[in-house]
N, C-alpha and C positions, 0 to 999 in steps of 0.2 A: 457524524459526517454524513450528509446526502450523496445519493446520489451524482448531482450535477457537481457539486462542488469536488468530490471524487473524480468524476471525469475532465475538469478545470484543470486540477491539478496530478494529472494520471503522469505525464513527462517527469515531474521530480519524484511521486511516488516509486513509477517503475524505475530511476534512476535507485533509488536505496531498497530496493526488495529484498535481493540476494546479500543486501550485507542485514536485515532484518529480520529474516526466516531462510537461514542456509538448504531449506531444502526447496526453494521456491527456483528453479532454475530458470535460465533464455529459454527452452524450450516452451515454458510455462505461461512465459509472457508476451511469445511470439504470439500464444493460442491468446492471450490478453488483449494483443494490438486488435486482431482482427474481430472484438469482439463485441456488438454493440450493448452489451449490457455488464463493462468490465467490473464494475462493484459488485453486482450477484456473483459474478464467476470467481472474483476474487476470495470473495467471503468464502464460495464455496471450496477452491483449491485450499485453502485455511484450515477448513472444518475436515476437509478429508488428510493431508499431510501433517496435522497437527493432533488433530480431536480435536477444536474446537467446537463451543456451541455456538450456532449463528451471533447472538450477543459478545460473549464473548470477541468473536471473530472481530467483529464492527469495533468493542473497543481496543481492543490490540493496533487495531488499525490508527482511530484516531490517537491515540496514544504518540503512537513512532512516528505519524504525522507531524501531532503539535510539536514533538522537541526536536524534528527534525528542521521543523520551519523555528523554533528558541534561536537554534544554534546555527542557522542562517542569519538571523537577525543579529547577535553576537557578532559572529563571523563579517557583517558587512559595519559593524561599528568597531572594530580595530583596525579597518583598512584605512 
């Protein structure tokens, strides 16, 4: 995942954060909103509350991205 596309879709990422990584709190993502580079800060709140390594970090990310957008796509074909 890029940057930009990151930032595209930052409203449904920051909407499942806290149910993705429990230790990622609203305080966390208040400091997210206001921040123009939220994929570096992201990765990096990762790397420090987690150990991740920056790779890592990026793909954990896109990971709980893709099946969070599976299970929208599911989710709008049983409606």
């Amino acid at each position: 995942m890029n940057k930009d596309l990151f930032e595209i879709n930052w409203k449904q990422i920051r909407s499942q954060t806290t149910a993705w990584w429990s230790l990622m709190g609203d305080h966390d993502l208040l400091k997210l909103d206001k921040s123009d580079a939220k994929f570096d800060k992201y990765v990096t709140m990762l790397r420090v509350k987690y150990g991740y390594t920056s790779d890592h970090a990026k793909k954990e990310i896109v990971k709980h991205f893709n099946e969070f957008q599976a299970e929208q796509k599911n989710a709008s074909k049983t409606e």
